[in-house]
N, C-alpha and C positions, 0 to 999 in steps of 0.2 A: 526556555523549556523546549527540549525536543522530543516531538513526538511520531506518528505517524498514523494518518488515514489509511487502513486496511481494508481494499475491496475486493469480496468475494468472487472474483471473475477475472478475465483476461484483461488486458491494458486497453484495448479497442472498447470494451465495453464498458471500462470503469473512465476511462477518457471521455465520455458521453453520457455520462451522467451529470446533469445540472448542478444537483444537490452537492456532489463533492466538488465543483469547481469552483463554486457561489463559497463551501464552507474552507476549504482551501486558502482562496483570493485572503477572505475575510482574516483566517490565522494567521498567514505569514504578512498583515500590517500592521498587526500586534507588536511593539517592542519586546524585544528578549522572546520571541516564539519560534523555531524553526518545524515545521512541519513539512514533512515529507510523505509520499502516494507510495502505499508497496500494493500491489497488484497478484493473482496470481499464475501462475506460469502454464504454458498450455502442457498439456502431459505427456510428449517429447521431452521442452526441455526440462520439465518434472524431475523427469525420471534422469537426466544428465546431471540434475544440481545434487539428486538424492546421492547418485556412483560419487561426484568428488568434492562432496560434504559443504556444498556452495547452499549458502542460507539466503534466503528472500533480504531482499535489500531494495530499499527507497528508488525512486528516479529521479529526485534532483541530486543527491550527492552519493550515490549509492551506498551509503549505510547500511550494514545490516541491519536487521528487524529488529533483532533480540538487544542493538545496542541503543536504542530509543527507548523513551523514559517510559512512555504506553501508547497504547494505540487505539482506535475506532474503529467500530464497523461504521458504514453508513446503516439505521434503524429500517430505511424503507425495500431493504434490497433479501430476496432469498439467497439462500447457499449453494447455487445450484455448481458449485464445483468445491469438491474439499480442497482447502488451505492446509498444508502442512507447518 
């Protein structure tokens, strides 16, 4: 199954979060599980991916978003930056 952990914030901040590295670690020892981090983009290159139609994509195999099977927020975190 592949899927992807979706965190509402820049990579620096979602990199420092315990809770997704702990739930992370934990999915990808799973047989048949591939989980991938999409993060999101600070609003420079936002606004680059939006001009030429570059969709969010994982960081271990850079996957688009939209081609994983579903994805997670982490439950304890605000939204303080919209995801596109």
């Amino acid at each position: 199954m592949r899927f992807a952990f979706c965190f509402p914030d820049c990579y620096d901040i979602g990199m420092s979060h315990l809770g997704m590295k702990i739930l992370y670690s934990l999915t990808n020892q799973r047989e048949n599980y591939w989980c991938e981090r999409v993060f999101a983009p600070w609003p420079d290159f936002e606004q680059i991916m939006r001009e030429h139609d570059i969709p969010l994509y994982g960081w271990k195999a850079w996957s688009p978003s939209g081609t994983l099977i579903s994805s997670a927020l982490p439950s304890s975190t605000s939204c303080p930056t919209p995801i596109f």
